[in-house]
C-alpha positions in Angstrom: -58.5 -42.7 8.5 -57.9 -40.8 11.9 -58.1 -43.6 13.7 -56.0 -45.8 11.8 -53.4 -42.7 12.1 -53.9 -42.3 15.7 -53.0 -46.2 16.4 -49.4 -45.7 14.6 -46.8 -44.6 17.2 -45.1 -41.1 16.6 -41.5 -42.6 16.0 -43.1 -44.6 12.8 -44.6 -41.4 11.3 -40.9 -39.8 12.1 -38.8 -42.4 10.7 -37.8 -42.3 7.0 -38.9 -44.8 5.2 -36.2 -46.9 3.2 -36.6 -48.8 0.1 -36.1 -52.4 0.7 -33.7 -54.1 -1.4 -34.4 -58.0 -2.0 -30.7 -60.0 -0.8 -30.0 -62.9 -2.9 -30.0 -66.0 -1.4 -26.6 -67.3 -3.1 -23.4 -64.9 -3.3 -22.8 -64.0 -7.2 -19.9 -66.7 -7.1 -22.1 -69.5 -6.1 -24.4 -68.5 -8.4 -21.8 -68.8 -11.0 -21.1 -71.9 -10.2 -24.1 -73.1 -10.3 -24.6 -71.6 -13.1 -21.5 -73.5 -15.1 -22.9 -76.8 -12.9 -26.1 -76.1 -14.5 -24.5 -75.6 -18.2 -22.5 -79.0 -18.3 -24.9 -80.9 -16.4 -26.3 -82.2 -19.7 -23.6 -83.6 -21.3 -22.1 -85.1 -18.0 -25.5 -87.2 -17.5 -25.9 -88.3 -21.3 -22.2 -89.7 -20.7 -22.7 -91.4 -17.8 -26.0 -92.8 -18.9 -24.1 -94.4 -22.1 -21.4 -95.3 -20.3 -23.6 -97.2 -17.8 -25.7 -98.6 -20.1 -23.5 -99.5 -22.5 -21.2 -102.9 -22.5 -17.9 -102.1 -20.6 -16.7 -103.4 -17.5 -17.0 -102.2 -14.2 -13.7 -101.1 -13.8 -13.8 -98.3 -16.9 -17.1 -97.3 -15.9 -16.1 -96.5 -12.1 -12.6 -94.7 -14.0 -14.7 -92.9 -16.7 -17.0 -91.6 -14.3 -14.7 -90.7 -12.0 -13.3 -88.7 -15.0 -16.0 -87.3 -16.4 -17.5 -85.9 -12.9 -14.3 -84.6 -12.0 -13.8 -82.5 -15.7 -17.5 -81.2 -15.0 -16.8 -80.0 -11.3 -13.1 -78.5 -12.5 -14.2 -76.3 -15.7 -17.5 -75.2 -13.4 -14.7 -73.9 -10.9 -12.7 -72.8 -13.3 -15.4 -70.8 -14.6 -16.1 -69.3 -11.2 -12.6 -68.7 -10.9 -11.9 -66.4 -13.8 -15.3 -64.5 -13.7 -14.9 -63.4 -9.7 -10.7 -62.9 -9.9 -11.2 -60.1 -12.1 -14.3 -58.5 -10.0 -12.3 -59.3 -6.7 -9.0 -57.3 -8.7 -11.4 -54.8 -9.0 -12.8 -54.4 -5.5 -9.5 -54.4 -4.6 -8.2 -51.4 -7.3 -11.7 -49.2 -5.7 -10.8 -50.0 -2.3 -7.7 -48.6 -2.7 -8.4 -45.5 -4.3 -11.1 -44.8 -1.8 -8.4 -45.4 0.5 -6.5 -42.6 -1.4 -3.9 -45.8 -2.2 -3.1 -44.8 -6.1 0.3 -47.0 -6.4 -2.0 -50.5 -7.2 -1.9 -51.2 -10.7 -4.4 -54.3 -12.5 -1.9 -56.5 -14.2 -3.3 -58.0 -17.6 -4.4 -54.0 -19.0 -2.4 -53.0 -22.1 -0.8 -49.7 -22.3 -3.7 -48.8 -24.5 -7.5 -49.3 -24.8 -8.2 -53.2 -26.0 -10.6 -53.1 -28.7 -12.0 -56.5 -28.2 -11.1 -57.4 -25.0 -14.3 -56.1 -22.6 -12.4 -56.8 -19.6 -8.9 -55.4 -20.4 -10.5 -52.0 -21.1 -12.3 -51.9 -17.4 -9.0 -53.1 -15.9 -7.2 -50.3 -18.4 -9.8 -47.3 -17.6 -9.1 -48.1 -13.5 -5.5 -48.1 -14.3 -6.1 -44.9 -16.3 -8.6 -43.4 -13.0 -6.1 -44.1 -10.6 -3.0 -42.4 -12.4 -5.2 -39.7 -12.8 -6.0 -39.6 -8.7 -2.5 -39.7 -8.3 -1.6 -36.9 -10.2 -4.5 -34.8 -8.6 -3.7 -35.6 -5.1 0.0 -35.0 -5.6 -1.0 -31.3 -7.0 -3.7 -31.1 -3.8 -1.0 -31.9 -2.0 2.1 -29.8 -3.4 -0.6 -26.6 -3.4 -1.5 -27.0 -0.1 1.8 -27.2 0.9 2.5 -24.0 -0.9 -0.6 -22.2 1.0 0.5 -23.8 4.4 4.1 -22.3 3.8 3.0 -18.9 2.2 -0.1 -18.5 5.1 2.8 -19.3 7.6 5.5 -16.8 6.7 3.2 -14.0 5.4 3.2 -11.1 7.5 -0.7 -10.4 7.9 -2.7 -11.8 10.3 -4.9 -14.6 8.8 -8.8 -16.1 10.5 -10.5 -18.5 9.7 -14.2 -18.7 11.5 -17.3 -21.3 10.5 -20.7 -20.6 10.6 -21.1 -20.5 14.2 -18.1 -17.3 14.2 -16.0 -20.2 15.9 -12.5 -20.0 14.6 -10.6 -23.0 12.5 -7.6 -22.2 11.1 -5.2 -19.0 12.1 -1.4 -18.9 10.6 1.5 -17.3 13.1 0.9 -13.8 12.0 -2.5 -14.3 14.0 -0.6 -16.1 16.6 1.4 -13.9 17.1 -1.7 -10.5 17.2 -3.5 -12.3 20.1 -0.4 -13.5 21.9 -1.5 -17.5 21.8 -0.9 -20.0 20.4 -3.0 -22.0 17.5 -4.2 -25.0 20.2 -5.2 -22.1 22.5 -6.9 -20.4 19.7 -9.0 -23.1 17.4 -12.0 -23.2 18.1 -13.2 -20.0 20.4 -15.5 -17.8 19.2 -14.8 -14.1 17.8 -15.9 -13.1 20.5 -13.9 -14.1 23.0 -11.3 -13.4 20.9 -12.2 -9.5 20.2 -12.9 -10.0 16.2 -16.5 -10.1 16.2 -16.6 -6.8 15.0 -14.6 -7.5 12.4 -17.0 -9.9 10.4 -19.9 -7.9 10.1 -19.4 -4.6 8.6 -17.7 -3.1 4.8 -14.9 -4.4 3.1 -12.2 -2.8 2.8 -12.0 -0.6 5.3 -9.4 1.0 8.1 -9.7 0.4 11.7 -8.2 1.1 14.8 -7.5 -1.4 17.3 -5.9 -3.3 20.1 -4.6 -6.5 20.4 -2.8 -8.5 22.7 0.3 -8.0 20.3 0.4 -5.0 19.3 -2.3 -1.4 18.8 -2.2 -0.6 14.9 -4.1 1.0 12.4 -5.8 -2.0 10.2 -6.9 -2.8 6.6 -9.4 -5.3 7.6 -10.3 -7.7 4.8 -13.3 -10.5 4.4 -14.9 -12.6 2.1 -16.9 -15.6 2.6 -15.9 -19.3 1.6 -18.0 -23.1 1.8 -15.7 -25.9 3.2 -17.6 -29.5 3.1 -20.4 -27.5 2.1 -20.5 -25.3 4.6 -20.6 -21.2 4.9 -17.1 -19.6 6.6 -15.2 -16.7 6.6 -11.8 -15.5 6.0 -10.5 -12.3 7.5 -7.5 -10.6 7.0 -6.2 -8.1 9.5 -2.8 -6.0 7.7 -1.0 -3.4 9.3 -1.1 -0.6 8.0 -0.1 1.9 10.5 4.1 1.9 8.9 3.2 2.3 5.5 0.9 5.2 6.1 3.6 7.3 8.5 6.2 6.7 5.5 3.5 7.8 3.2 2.7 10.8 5.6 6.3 11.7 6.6 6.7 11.4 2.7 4.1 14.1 2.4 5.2 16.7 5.0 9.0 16.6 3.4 7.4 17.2 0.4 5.3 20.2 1.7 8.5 21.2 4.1 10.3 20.9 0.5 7.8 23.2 -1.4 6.8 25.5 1.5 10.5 26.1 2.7 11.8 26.9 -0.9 8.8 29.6 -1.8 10.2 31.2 1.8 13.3 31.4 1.1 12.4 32.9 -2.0 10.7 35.5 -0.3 13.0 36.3 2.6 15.9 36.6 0.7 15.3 39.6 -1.3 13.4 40.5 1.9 16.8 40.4 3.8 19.1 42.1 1.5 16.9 44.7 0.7 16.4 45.3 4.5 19.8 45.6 5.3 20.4 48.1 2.4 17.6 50.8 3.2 19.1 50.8 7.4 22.6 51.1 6.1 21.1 54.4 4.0 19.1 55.4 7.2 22.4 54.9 9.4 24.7 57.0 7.5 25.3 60.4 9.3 24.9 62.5 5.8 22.1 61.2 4.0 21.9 61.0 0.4 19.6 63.5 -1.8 17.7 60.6 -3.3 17.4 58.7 -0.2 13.9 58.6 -0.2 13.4 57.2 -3.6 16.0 54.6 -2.4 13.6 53.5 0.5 10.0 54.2 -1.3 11.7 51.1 -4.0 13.1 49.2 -1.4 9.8 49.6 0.8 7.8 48.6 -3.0 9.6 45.3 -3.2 9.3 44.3 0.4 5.5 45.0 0.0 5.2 43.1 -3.2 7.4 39.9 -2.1 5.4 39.9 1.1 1.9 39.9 -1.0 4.1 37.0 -3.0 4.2 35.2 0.3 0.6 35.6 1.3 -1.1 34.4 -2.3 1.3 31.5 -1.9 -0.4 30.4 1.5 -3.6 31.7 0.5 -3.2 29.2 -2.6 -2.0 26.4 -0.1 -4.3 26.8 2.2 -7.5 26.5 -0.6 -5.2 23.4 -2.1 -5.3 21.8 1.6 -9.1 22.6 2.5 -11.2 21.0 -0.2 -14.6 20.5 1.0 -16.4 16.9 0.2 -18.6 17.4 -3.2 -22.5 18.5 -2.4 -24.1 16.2 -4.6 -27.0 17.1 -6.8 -28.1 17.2 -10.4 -25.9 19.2 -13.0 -27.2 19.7 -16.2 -24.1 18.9 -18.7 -25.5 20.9 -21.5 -25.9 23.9 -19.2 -22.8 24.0 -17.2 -20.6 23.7 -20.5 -22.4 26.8 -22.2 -22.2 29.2 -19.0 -18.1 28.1 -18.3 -17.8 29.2 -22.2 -19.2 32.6 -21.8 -16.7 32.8 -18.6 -14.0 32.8 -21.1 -13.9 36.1 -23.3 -10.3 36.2 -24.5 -11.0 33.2 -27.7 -14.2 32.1 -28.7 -14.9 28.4 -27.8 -16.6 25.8 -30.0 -18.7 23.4 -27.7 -19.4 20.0 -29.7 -22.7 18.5 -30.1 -23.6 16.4 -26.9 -26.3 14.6 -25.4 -28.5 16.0 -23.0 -27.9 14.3 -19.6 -27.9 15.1 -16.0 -25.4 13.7 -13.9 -24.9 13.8 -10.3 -22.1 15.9 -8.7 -21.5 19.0 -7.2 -22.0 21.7 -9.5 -19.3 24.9 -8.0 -16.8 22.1 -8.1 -16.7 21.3 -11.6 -17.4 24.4 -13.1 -14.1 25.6 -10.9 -12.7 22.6 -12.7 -13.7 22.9 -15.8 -12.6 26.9 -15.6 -9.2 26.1 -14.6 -9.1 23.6 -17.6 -10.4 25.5 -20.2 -8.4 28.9 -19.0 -5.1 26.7 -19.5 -6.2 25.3 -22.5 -6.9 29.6 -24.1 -3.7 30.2 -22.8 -2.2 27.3 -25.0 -4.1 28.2 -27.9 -3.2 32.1 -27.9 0.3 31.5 -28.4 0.0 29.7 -31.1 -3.6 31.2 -32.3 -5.2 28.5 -32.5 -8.8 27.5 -31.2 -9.9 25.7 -28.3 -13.1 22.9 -28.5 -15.4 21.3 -25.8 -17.2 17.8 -25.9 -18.8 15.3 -23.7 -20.5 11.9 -24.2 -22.0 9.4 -22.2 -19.6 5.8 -21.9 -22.0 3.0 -20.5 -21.9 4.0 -16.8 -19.5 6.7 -17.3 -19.7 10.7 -18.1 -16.9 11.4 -20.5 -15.8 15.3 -21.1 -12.7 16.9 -23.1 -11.1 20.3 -23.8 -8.9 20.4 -27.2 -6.6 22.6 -27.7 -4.6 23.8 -30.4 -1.4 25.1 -28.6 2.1 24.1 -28.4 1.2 20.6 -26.3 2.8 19.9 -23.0 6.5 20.1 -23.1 6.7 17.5 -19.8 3.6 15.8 -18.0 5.6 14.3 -15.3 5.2 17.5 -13.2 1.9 18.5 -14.3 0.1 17.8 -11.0 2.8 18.9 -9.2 1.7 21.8 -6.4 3.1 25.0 -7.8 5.0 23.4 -10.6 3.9 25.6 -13.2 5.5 26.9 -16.6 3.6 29.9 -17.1 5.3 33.6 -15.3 2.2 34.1 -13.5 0.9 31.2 -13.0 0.2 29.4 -9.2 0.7 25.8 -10.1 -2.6 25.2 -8.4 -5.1 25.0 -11.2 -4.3 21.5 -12.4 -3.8 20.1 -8.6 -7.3 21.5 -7.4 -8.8 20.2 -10.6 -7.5 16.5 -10.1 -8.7 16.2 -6.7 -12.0 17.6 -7.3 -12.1 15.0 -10.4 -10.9 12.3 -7.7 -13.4 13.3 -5.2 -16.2 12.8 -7.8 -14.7 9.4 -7.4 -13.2 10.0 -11.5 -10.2 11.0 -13.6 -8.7 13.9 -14.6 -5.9 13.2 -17.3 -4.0 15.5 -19.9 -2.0 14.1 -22.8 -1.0 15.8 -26.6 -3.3 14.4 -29.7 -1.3 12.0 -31.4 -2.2 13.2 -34.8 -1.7 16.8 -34.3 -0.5 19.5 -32.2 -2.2 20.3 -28.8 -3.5 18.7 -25.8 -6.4 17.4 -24.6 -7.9 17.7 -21.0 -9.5 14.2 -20.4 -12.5 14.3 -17.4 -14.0 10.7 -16.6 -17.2 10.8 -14.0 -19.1 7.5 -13.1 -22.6 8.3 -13.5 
């Protein structure tokens, strides 16, 4: 068997092997004909042998011959004829559509399926096949009109790269980032074009770059696509560097807002108490009672000024949240210890299950303190009692203070820094509870019960 093996040249071990098809010796028409030759030949010889035979003279045999061969030869062509004009109307309907031609229409197909006519319901299915074509590649078409014109005039940078990180298709937008045009562009690699980085990596995320048009901060986008069956990748480059200054110049009016208004709450009193106690200390005969005058003016400066510093104190713990230090928290636990906290109302804590979930445990016992010390203070004015309850959700932890208070007047402003409707309250609490919620990567919501008065605090943690 080696040997034999060894004799065979490399190239026919290599080469697939192909079935061999047998090709008929005669084309299907000529077999048709011979096959209607072949049905009539009977009959034409038994004529001709009577009529040869028989007593008539040579002038009708030569003319009845003549006939008789010449009806055998025409209905045997005829026969040829209507089998292979159909098949050839059909070669000519498939070339068509593979030719993406869908206006060619088979006469001789009703406008409905033929119920005993084989070939009128072939001829009506093609008709039916390539109305259908038509109607698909006029929607191919009008869509991909619709993504040429909305990839064109969108106002993000769009790439297109195969599996080999070579780039096929880029809209203006891109043109326009690396300064080239698109016959410049196609097919470079990433590299060469400084996006390399860009297709490896997570998605979404911000980066900083610089381009031939422009340096931006970028949401860089990416997901992976099969054209002709093969991988590619679409990246997205948006800038993001105008909306995030509106959002941020958004942000410091808002603190300039809230900061300068607490200030000038401060220094005004500040000011005109100020101004009174040195017009007392300028006058050249002093009042008897000048001294209480200052010690009260002296009081309220002090006690504005201590305003003024819990306010930036407060601003300053709102502005420096640290990240959550992750680790197990025992639900169970954590609820009964922020309970005791609480010694104005007894709280009932709900039955729960017993799970661990993973956060960080100063951080939401602060949160759940400044929850359950609004939710007393609800409750005491209207003396009514205050409940805590958790619950696992599929994936999620699910945790909720009830209260039996007045409900909220307004949640518009609720987690609004130092909006507050309490006398001495920071407008804090609520702020610094959401974000330590939203740094947990959950929600922090309050809304009043529908079916009685209160509000509940509503904490969602993925687990």
């Amino acid at each position: 068997m080696a040997s034999e093996s060894a004799d065979v040249p490399a190239r026919e071990l290599t080469r697939p092997r192909r079935a061999r098809i047998p090709q008929p010796r005669f084309r299907f028409d000529q077999r048709i004909l011979f096959l209607a030759l072949a049905a009539g030949f009977p009959a034409a010889l038994v004529a001709l042998i009577l009529l040869w035979t028989g007593d008539y003279t040579a002038r009708v045999q030569w003319t009845l011959t003549v006939f008789i061969v010449g009806v055998w030869a025409g209905c045997s062509f005829s026969v040829r004829h209507r089998v292979v004009l159909p098949l050839q109307t059909l070669s000519n309907l498939l070339a068509a559509l593979r030719e993406s031609d869908f206006s060619i229409r088979a006469r001789g197909a009703s406008g409905r399926v033929p119920s005993d006519d084989p070939l009128g319901a072939v001829l009506f299915e093609v008709n039916v096949l390539a109305t259908t074509l038509h109607d698909q590649r006029l929607g191919a078409i009008e869509a991909g009109a619709l993504l040429r014109t909305v990839m064109v005039e969108i106002d993000v940078a769009v790439f297109t790269f195969d599996g080999a990180e070579r780039l096929r298709l880029v809209n203006r937008a891109g043109e326009r980032l690396l300064g080239r045009t698109a016959d410049d562009l196609l097919g470079r690699h990433a590299s060469e074009l400084d996006l390399s980085a860009f297709l490896y990596g997570p998605t979404p995320r911000i980066a900083d770059a610089t381009f031939p048009g422009g340096s931006a901060r970028w949401e860089v986008r990416r997901t992976t696509f099969r054209q002709e069956g093969r991988p590619h990748q679409l990246l997205v480059l948006a800038d993001v560097s105008r909306p995030l200054r509106d959002e941020e110049r958004q942000a410091w009016q808002r603190l300039i807002r809230v900061i300068g208004h607490e200030i000038n709450n401060s220094l005004a009193p500040i000011k005109s108490i100020a101004g009174s106690l040195e017009s007392i200390v300028s006058r050249a005969d002093l009042a008897d009672d000048w001294n209480e005058d200052m010690k009260r003016g002296l009081a309220v400066i002090a006690a504005r000024s201590d305003s003024l510093s819990r306010f930036t104190t407060a601003y300053a713990r709102l502005a420096k949240l640290p990240a959550p230090r992750v680790d197990g928290v025992d639900v169970a636990a954590l609820v009964r210890r922020v309970a005791g906290v609480e010694t104005r109302l007894r709280i009932s804590i709900g039955p729960g299950p017993e799970i661990t979930i993973r956060a960080d445990a100063d951080q939401l016992e602060q949160l759940l303190i400044n929850l359950l010390h609004n939710a007393v203070d609800a409750a005491l004015e209207t003396g009514g009692g205050v409940s805590i309850g958790w619950r696992r959700d599929r994936r999620a932890f699910e945790l909720w203070i009830d209260d039996e208070g007045t409900g909220l007047p307004n949640d518009s402003n609720l987690f609004v820094p130092f909006f507050t409707t309490k006398p001495a309250g920071s407008g804090i609490g609520l702020v610094l509870s959401r974000q330590i919620a939203e740094a947990h990567g959950g929600t922090l919501t309050l809304e009043n019960h529908a079916d009685r008065r209160g509000c509940r605090a509503f904490l969602r943690l993925p687990m």
